[in-house]
MARZA-518556 format. One record per residue (C-alpha): x, y, z. Coordinates in Angstrom, 2 decimals, decimal comma. Each point is the difference from the previous one (the first is absolute). Layout:
<u: X v: Y w: Z>
...
This chain:
<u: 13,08 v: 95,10 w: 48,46>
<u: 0,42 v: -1,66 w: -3,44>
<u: 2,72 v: -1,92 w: 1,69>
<u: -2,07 v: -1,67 w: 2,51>
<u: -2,86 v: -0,87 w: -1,96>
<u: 2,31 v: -2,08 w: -2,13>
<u: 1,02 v: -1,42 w: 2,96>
<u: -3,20 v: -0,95 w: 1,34>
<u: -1,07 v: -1,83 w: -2,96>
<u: 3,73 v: -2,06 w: -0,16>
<u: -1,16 v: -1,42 w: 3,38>
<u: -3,33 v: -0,94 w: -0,59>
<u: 1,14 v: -1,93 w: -2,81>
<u: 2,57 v: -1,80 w: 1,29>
<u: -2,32 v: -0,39 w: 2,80>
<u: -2,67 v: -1,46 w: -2,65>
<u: 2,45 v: -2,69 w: -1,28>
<u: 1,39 v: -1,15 w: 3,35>
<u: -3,63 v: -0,97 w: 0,76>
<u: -0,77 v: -1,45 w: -3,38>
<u: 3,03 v: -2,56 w: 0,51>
<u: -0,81 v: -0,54 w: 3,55>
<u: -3,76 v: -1,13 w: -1,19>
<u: 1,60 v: -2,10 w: -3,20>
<u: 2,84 v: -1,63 w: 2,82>
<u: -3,23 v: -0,60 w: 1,82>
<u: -2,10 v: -2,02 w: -2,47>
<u: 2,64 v: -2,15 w: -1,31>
<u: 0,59 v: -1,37 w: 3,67>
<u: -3,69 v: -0,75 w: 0,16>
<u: 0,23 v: -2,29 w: -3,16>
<u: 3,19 v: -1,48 w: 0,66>
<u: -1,65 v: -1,24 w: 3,52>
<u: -2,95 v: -1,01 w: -1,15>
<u: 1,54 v: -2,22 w: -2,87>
<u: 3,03 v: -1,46 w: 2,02>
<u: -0,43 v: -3,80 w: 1,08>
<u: -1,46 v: 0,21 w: 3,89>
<u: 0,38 v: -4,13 w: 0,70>
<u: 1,90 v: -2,92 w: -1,91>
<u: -3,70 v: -1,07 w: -0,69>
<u: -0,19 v: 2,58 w: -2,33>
<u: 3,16 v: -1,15 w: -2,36>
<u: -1,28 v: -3,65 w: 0,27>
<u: -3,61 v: 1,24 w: -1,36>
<u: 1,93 v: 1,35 w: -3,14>
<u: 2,02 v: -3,10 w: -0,99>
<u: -0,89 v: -1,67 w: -3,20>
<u: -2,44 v: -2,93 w: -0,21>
<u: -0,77 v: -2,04 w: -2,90>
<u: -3,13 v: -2,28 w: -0,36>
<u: 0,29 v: -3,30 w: -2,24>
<u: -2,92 v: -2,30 w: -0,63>
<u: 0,97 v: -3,92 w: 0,15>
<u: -0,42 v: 0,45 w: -4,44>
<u: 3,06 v: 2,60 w: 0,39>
<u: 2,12 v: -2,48 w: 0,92>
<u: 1,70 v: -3,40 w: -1,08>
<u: 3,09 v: -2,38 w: 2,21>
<u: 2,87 v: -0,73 w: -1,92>
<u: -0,64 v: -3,78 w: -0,93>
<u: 1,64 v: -2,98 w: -1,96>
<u: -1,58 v: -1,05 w: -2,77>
<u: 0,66 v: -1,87 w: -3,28>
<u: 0,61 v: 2,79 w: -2,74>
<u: -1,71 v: -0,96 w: -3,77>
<u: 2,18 v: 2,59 w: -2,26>
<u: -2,78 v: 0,89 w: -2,50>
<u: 0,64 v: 1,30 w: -3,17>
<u: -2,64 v: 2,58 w: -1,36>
<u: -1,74 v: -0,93 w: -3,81>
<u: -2,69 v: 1,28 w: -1,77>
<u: -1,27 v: -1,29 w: -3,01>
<u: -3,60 v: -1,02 w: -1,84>
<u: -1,27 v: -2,96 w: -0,91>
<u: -0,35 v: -1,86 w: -3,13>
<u: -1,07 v: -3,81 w: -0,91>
<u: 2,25 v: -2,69 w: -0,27>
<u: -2,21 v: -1,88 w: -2,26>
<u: -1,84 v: 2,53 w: -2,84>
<u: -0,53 v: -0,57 w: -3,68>
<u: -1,23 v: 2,17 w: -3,07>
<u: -2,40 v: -1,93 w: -1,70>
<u: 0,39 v: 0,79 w: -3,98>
<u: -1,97 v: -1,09 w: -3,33>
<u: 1,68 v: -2,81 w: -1,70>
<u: -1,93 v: 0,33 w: -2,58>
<u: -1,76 v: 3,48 w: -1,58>
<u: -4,00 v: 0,42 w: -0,88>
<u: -2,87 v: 1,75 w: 2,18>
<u: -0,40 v: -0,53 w: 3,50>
<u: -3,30 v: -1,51 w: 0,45>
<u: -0,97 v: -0,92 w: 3,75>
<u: 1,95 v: 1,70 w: 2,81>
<u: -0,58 v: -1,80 w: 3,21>
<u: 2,19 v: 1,24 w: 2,48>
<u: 0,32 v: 4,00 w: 1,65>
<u: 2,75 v: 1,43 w: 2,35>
<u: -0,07 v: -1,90 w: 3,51>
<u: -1,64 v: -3,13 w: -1,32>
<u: 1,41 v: -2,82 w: 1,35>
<u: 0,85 v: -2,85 w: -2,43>
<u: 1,15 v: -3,45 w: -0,10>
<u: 2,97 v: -1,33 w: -2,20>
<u: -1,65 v: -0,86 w: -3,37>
<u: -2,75 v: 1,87 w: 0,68>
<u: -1,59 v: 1,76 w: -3,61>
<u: 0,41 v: 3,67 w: 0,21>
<u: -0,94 v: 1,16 w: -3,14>
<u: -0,52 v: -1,56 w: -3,74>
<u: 0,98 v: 1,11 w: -3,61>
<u: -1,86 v: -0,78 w: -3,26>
<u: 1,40 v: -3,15 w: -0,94>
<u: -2,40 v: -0,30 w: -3,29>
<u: 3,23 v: 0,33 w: -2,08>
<u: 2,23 v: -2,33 w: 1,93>
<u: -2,87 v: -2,68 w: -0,15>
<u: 0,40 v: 0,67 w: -3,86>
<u: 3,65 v: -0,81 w: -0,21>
<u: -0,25 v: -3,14 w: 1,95>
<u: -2,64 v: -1,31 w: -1,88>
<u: 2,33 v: 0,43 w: -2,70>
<u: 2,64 v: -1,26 w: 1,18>
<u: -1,30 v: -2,94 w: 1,17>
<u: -1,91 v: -0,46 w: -3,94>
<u: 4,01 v: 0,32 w: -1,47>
<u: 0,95 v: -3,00 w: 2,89>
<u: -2,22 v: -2,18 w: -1,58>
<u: 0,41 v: 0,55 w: -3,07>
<u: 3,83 v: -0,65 w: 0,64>
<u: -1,01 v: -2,92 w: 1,80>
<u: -1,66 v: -1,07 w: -2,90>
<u: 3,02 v: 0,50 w: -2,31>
<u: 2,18 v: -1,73 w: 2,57>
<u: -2,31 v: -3,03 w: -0,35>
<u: 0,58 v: -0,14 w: -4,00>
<u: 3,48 v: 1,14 w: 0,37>
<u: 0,76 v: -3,48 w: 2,76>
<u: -2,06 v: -2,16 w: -2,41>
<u: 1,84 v: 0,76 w: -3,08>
<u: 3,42 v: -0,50 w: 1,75>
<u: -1,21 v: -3,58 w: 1,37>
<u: -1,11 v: -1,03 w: -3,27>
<u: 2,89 v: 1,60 w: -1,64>
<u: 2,07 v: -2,26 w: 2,34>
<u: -1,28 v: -3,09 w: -1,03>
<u: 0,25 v: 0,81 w: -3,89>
<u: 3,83 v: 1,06 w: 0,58>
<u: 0,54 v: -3,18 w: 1,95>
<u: -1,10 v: -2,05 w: -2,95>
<u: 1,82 v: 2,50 w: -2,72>
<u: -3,44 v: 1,04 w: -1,80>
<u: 1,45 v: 4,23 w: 0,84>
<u: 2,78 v: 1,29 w: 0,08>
<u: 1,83 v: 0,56 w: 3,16>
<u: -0,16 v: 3,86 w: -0,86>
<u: -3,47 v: 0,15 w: -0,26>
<u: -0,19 v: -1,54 w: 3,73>
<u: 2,00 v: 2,65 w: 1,44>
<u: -2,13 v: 2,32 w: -1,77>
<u: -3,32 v: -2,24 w: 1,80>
<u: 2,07 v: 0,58 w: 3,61>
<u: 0,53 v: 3,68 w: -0,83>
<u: -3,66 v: 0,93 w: -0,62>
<u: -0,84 v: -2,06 w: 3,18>
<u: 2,61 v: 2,52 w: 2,01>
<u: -1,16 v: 2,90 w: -1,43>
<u: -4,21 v: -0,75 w: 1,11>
<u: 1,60 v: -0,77 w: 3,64>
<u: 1,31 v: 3,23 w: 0,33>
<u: -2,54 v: 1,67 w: -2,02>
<u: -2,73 v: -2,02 w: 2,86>
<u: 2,30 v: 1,43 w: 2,94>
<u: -0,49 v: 3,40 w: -1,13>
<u: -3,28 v: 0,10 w: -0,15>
<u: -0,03 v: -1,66 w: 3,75>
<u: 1,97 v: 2,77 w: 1,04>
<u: -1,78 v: 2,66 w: -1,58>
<u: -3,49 v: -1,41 w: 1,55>
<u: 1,69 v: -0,16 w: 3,07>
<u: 0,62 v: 3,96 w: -0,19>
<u: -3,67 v: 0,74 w: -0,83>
<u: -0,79 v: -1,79 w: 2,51>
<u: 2,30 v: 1,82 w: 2,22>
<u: -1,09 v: 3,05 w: -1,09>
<u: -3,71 v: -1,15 w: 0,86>
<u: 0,56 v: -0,36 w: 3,60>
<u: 2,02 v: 2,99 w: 0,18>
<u: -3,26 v: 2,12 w: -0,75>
<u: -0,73 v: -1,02 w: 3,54>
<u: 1,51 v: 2,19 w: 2,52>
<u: 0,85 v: -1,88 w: 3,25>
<u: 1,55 v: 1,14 w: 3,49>
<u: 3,75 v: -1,42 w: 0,37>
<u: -0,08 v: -0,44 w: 3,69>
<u: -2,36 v: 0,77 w: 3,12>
<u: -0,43 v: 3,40 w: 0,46>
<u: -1,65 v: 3,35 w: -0,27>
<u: -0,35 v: 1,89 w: -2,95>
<u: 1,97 v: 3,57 w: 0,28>
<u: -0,83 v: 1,77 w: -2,98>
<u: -1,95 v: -0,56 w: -3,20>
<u: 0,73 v: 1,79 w: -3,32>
<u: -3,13 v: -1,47 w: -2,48>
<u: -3,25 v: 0,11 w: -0,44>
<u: -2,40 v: -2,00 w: -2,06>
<u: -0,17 v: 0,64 w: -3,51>
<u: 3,47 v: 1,15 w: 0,03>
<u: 2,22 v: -0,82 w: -3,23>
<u: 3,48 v: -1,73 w: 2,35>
<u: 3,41 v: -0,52 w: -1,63>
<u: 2,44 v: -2,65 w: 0,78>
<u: 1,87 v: 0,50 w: 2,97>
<u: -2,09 v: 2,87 w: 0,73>
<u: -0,85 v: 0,05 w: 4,03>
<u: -3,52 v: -1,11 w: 1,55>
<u: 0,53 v: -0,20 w: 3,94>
<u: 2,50 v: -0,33 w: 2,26>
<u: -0,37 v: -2,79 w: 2,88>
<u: 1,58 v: 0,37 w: 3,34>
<u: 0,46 v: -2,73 w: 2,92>
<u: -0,26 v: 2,11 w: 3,21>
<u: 0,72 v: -3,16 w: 2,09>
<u: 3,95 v: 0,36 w: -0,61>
<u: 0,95 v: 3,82 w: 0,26>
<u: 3,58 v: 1,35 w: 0,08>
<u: 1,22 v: 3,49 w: 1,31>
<u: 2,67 v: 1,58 w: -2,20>
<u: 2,16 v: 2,62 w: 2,20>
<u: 3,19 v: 1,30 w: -0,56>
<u: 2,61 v: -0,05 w: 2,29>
<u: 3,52 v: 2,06 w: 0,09>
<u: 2,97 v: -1,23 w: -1,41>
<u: 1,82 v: -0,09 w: 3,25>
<u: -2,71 v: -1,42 w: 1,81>
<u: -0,67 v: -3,30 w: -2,15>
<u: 3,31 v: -1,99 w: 1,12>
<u: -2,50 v: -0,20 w: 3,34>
<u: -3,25 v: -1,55 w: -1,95>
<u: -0,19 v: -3,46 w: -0,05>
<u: -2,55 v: -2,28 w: -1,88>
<u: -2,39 v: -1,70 w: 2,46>
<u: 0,23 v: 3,11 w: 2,49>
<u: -3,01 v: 0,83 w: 2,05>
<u: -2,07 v: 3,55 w: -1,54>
<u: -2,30 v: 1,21 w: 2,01>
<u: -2,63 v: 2,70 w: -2,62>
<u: -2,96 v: 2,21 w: 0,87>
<u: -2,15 v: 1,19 w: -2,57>
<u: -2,46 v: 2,73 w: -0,22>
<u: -4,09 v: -1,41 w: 0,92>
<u: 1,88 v: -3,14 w: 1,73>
<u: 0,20 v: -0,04 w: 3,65>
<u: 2,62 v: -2,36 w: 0,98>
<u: 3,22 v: 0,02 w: -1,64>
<u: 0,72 v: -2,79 w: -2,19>
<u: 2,58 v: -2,38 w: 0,55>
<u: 2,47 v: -1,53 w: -3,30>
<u: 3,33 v: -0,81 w: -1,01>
<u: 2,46 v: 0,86 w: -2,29>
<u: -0,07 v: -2,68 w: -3,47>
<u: 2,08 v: 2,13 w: -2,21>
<u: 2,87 v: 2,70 w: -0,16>
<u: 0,55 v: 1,38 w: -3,92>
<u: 3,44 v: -0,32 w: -0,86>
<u: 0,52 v: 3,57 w: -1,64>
<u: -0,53 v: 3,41 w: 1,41>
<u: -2,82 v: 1,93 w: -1,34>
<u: 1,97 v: 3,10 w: -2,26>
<u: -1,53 v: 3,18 w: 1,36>
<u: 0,02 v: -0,90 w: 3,46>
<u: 2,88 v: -2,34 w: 0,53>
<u: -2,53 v: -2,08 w: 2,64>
<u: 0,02 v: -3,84 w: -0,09>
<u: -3,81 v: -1,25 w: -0,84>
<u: -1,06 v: -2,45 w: 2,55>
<u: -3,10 v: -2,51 w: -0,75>
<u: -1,71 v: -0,80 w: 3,39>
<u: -2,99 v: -3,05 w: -0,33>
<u: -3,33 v: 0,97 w: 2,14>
<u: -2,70 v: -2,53 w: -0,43>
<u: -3,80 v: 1,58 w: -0,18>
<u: -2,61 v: -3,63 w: 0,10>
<u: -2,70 v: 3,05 w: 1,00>
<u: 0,87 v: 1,77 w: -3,04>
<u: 0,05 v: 3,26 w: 2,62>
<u: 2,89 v: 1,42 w: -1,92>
<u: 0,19 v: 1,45 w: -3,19>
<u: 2,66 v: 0,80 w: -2,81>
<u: 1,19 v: 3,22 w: 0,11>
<u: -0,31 v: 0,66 w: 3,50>
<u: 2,63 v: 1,63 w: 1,34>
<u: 1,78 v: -1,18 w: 3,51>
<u: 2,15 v: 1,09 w: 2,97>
<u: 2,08 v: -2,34 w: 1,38>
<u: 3,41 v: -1,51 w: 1,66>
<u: 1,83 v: -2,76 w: -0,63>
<u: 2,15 v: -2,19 w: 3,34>
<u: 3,32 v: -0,25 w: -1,07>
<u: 1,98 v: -1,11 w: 3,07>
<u: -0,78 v: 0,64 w: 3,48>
<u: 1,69 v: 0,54 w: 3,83>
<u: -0,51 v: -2,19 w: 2,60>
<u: 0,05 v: 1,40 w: 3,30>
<u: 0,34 v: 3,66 w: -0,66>
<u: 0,07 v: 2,51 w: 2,82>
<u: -2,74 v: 2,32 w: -1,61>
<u: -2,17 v: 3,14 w: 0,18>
<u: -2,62 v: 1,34 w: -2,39>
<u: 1,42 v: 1,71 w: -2,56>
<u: -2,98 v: 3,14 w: 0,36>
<u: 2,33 v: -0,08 w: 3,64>
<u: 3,26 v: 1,28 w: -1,81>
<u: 0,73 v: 3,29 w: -0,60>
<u: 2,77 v: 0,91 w: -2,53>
<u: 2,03 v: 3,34 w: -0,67>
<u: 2,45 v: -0,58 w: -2,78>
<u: 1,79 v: -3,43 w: 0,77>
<u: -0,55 v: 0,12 w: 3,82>
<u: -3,22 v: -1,89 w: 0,84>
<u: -1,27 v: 0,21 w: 4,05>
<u: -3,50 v: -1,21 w: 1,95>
<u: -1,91 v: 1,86 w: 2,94>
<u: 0,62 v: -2,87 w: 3,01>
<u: -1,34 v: 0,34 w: 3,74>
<u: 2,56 v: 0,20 w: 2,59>
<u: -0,61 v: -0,09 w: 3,50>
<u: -3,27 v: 1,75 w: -0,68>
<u: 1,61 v: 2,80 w: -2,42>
<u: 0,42 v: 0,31 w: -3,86>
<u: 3,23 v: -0,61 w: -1,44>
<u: 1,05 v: 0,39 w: -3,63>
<u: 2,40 v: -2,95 w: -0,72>
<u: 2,19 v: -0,66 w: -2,76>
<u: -0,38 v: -2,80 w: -1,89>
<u: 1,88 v: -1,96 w: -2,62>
<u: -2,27 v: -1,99 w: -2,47>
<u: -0,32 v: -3,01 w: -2,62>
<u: -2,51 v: -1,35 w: -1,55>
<u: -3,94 v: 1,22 w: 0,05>
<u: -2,00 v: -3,22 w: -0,84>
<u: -3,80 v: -1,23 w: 0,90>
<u: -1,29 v: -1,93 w: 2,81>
<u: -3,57 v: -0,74 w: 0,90>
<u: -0,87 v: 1,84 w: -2,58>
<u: 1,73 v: 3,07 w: 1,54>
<u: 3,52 v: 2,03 w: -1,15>
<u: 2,96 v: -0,15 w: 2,12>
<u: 3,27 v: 1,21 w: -0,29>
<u: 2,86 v: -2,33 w: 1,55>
<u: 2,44 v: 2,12 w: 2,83>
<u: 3,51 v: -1,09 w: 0,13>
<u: 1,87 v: -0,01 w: 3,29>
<u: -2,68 v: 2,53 w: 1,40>
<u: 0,52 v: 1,81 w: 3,69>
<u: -3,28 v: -1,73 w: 0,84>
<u: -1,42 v: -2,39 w: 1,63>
<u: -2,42 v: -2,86 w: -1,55>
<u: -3,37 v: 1,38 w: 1,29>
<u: 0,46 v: 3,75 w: 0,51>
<u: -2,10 v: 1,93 w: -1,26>
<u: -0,11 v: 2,11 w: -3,08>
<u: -2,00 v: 2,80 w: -1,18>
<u: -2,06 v: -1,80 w: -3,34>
<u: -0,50 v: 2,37 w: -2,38>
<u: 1,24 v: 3,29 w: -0,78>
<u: -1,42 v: 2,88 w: 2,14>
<u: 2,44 v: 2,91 w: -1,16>
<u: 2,53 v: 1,28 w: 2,13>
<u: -0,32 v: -1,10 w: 4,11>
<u: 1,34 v: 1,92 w: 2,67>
<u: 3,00 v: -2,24 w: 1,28>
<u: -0,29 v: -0,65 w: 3,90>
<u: -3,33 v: 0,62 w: 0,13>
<u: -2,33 v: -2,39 w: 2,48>
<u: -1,94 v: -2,78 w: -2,06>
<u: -3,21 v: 0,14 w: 1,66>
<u: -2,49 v: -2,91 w: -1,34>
<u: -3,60 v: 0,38 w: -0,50>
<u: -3,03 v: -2,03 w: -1,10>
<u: 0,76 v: -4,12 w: 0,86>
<u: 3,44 v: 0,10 w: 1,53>
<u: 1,79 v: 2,30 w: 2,81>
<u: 2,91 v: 1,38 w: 0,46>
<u: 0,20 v: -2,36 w: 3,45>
<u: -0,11 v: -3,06 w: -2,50>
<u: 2,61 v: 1,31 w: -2,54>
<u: 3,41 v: -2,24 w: 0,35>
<u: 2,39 v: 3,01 w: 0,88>
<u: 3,01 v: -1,08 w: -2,59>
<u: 3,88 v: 0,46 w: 0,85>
């Protein structure tokens, strides 16, 4: 009786796991039918669709390619000066301040010039008295002249007459010279401007004791700026003087257009760059030394290059590709490519031998990875019914 209750419970439980499997076989069928495609409407509702905007995209065009080479550099004057004391003593009136404006000879400041005054009184009281001399000194030799000429003296005592007369010349051309000096040192208590321009910096005030050669402002022109950049040692052989720059600076909205007036003819020792000088004119006086610039500089250019914009390439390693519309589908095409210049103010990089067509179209900019084959669907201005469908 054991026996058959063991037996019993063997066949319910096999019984139990026939009808679990049954129920599982059951349930799968139900989701495998309901998730099976019914129609081929079904698989054409799933196929990929991608929407551009008419921004997204750009035609493969010809255009003349400017090859611009990158500089940055600041600004500094072409025309600036230190103005120094020539002469030492107390500065007394100190017209001009930082930003004032001045005009060439303009005072800017003045020094006691009670001593110099002093001196060149003196000096001219010693030219006349040497003046006086030189008049008893020419006398004596003219009468001296006559008296030798008729044997009353001695012909040493006339060379000794002509002698004295040399001696009050020289003596009366020193004391010219040395009035001259005061006098030189008289105006030079006046402090003028050397040129048209404004004043940068000022380092007295009045009342100040100055030494010679010590520094009192320092003038600028700001009509006649240059931009000192460096550029790379393997890069120069392409700079050429009278080369088109084209400069933006920071507060200025429109870029600023110059050329190139001077390449230095040594490389700089840290960097081992080539110092270019680059002329921009300023009659506004908008710019400012120091300011620093961004900038490029046209040295040589491509006529009639098949281009794309360069945001359109995408690079991995050395191979370069674009997105291009085909028939109404994306394609990923390889590309081979040579220059990347400016045009119209925009950058383009040059295609060579490309497996396009002038005027297909290109994705623009760089959206991340595309699915390839998917349908280009437009939206906003343009349709997909007025997109050229490219070979």
């Amino acid at each position: 009786m054991h026996s058959s209750k063991k037996r019993n419970l063997f066949l319910a439980t096999i019984v139990i796991i026939i009808v679990l499997a049954l129920s599982i076989t059951h349930t799968l069928r139900k989701r495998a039918s309901a998730t099976a495609p019914v129609t081929s409407a079904s698989s054409s509702a799933d196929e990929s669709v991608i929407e551009f905007t008419p921004g997204d995209l750009s035609e493969l065009t010809r255009r003349t390619l400017s090859e611009m080479l990158p500089l940055t550099g600041s600004l500094r004057a072409v025309t600036q000066a230190a103005v120094k004391a020539k002469v030492a003593g107390s500065a007394l009136d100190v017209r001009a301040r930082e930003g004032d404006t001045v005009k060439a000879g303009q005072v800017l400041a003045s020094i006691d010039a009670r001593d110099y005054t002093a001196r060149a009184e003196q000096s001219r009281g010693q030219m006349a008295a040497m003046a006086g001399q030189l008049d008893i000194a020419k006398q004596t030799l003219e009468n001296n002249r006559v008296l030798v000429e008729k044997g009353f003296i001695s012909k040493n005592a006339f060379d000794t007459a002509q002698s004295q007369y040399a001696i009050a010349a020289a003596n009366l051309a020193a004391a010219r010279a040395a009035l001259a000096s005061s006098n030189l040192s008289v105006a030079d208590t006046i402090v003028r401007a050397p040129f048209n321009g404004q004043i940068a910096s000022r380092s007295v005030e009045p009342g100040e004791r100055v030494a010679v050669d010590s520094k009192l402002f320092d003038v600028v022109d700001l009509t006649q700026l240059e931009l000192e950049a460096p550029v790379p040692v393997g890069e120069i052989g392409r700079v050429r003087i009278g080369q088109p720059v084209s400069i933006r600076f920071d507060g200025v909205d429109a870029p600023v257009a110059a050329t190139v007036t001077r390449i230095n003819p040594a490389a700089q020792p840290g960097s081992r760059s080539i110092m270019i000088y680059i002329q921009v004119a300023n009659p506004t006086g908008t710019l400012r030394v120091g300011m620093f610039g961004t900038g490029s500089v046209t040295v040589g250019s491509t006529p009639n290059a098949l281009v794309v914009p360069a945001s359109a390439v995408r690079t991995d390693g050395a191979s370069h590709s674009v997105y291009a519309l085909s028939g109404g589908k994306l394609v990923e095409v390889p590309v081979t490519t040579a220059a990347t210049g400016d045009a119209d103010g925009t950058s383009w990089t040059q295609l060579v031998n490309p497996p396009l067509k002038e005027g297909q179209q290109v994705v623009k900019n760089n959206l991340g990875a595309l699915r390839i084959g998917s349908t280009v669907r437009m939206v906003g201005q343009a349709t997909a019914a007025s997109m050229p469908a490219a070979q």
